[in-house]
C-alpha positions, 0 to 999 in steps of 0.5 A, a space after each residue: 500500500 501507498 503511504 500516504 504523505 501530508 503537508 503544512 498549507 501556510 496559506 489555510 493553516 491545516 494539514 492537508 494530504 499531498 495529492 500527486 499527479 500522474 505527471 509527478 508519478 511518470 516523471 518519478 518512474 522515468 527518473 528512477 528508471 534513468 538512474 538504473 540504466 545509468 549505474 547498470 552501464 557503468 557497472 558493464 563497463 566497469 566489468 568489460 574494463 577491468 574484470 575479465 570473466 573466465 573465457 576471457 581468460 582462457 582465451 588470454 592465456 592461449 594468445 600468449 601461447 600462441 606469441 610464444 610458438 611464434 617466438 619459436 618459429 621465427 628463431 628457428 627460420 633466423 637459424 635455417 636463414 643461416 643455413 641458407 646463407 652458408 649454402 650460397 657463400 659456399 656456392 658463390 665461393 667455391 663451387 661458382 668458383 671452381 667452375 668458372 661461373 658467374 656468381 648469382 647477383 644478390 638481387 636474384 637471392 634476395 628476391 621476395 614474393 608479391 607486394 605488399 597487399 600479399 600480406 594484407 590479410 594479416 592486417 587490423 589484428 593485435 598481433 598483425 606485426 609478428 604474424 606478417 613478419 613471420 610470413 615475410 620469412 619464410 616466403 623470404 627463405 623458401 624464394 631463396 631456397 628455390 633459386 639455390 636449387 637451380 644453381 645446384 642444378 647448374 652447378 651439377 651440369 657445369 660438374 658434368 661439363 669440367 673436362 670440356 671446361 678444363 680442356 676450353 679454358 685458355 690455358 697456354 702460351 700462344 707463341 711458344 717459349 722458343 720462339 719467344 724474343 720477349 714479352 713487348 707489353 703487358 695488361 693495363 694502362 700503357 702509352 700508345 706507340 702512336 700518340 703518346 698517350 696512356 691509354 688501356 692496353 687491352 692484351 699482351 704483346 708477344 715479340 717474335 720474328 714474322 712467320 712464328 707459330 701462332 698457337 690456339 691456347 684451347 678448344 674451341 670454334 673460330 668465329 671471326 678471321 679478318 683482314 686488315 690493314 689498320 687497328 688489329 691488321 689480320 685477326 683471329 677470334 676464337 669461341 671457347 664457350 663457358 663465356 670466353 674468348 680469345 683474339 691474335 691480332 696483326 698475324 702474316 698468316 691465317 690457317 684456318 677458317 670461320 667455323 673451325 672447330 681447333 684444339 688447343 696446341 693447334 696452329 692458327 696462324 703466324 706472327 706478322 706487323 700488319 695492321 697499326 703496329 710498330 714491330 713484328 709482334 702477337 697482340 693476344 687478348 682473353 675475354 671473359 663475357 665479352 670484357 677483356 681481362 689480364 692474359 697472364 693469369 692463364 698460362 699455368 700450362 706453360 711457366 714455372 711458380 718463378 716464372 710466373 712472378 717475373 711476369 707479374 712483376 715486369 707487368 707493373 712497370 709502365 711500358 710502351 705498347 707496339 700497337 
């Protein structure tokens, strides 16, 4: 039952009996039922806050498991990715080198996968970071896995092609040490003959008197036999494959012809002064993928250890070509 409740009226001096609207009464109902809702959703969201409820918790307990075995993972890929890079040091290092070969560019290695959406997935997550960059390492390690295994193909291939390598590989004298007067000039920069200027000289200078053997220094296919009276005069250029070539420039005569295959220790011509040269002289050049390098590095068939540190150390002396 309702209590009743009473007043002073001032105005008549009696007690009289407080008579409440229904507008007081629906007012009084809203201002009770506001006040409720208002502590509720405090009390929610002090509850969501700070008071985890046990599934909560559970599902706390296994995201951290879930960081720690991404922990794990990434330390495991950072020891594979040692591997890895082990593995193509020792392929660049020594087996490229063994072989001749080109090492593979860093570029190529390095190469990933995709752009950057490939991992956008992964994105608006709390723990999006650990999860794309765990990706990101192994896509990473399986590209590079992948072209390391096509090296090792080629490395294999190249395995099963060494005696053809070895027996390619520019690996003697072109004048023969008989025949040979001296070495006229080296690999490097040299005054020109012409216009006393330094300039690259791009090969070595056999001096030999005219008609000398001109020997092929290995296997391989000729490709170009060029007469001329200027620059390189009468010249002979022979493929070795595995990207090298060889050049014998200013020769009196030529013996052999554009797509001859020869051997190494074969005669291809002999020693002249055609061409822009001073004196009779073989001007002898090794190519390796189409730039010109240092021709005493390959003469191991044909100089002792002494010898061959004479040459190397006459080749430091500056000196005139003659050509």
């Amino acid at each position: 039952m309702a209590k009743i409740r009473y007043h002073f009226n001032t105005k008549s001096l009696k007690i009289e009996k407080v008579q409440v609207t229904l507008k007081q009464k629906v007012t009084r109902v809203l201002y009770v039922l506001a006040s409720g809702l208002v502590f509720a959703t405090a009390v929610l969201v002090m509850a969501y806050n700070f008071i985890e409820s046990p599934k909560e918790r559970m599902l706390q307990r296994e995201i951290e498991q879930y960081e720690l075995q991404f922990k794990i993972l990434n330390d495991r890929l950072e020891q594979v990715q040692k591997v890895v890079t082990d593995l193509q040091d020792r392929d660049d290092n020594i087996y490229r080198v063994i072989f001749e070969s080109e090492p593979i560019p860093s570029s190529v290695r390095k190469a990933g996968f995709g752009g950057a959406d490939r991992y956008s997935k992964f994105e608006g997550f709390r723990n999006s970071e650990i999860v794309t960059n765990t990706t990101q390492k192994l896509d990473l390690i399986t590209s590079q896995l992948y072209v390391q295994s096509k090296s090792f193909d080629e490395v294999f291939s190249l395995a099963k092609r060494k005696e053809d390598l070895l027996a390619s590989i520019p690996a003697i004298q072109p004048v023969s040490n008989k025949d040979l007067r001296r070495i006229g000039s080296y690999f490097g920069y040299r005054t020109d003959p012409f216009y006393k200027v330094t300039k690259f000289h791009e090969g070595i200078d056999f001096t030999a008197t005219v008609g000398t053997d001109i020997y092929a220094t290995g296997d391989g296919v000729v490709t170009m036999v060029e007469r001329s009276r200027g620059g390189y005069g009468n010249c002979i250029t022979i493929n070795h494959g595995f990207g090298y070539e060889t050049v014998y420039a200013h020769l009196s005569k030529m013996n052999v012809r554009r797509g001859e295959k020869v051997k190494r220790g074969h005669v291809i011509g002999h020693v002249g002064n055609t061409g822009k040269s001073t004196s009779p002289h073989l001007h002898y050049e090794v190519r390796k993928a189409g730039k010109a390098i240092d021709p005493i590095n390959f003469f191991f068939n044909d100089i002792t250890p002494e010898e061959y540190e004479t040459m190397i150390e006459l080749s430091q002396r500056p000196s005139q070509t003659l050509d």
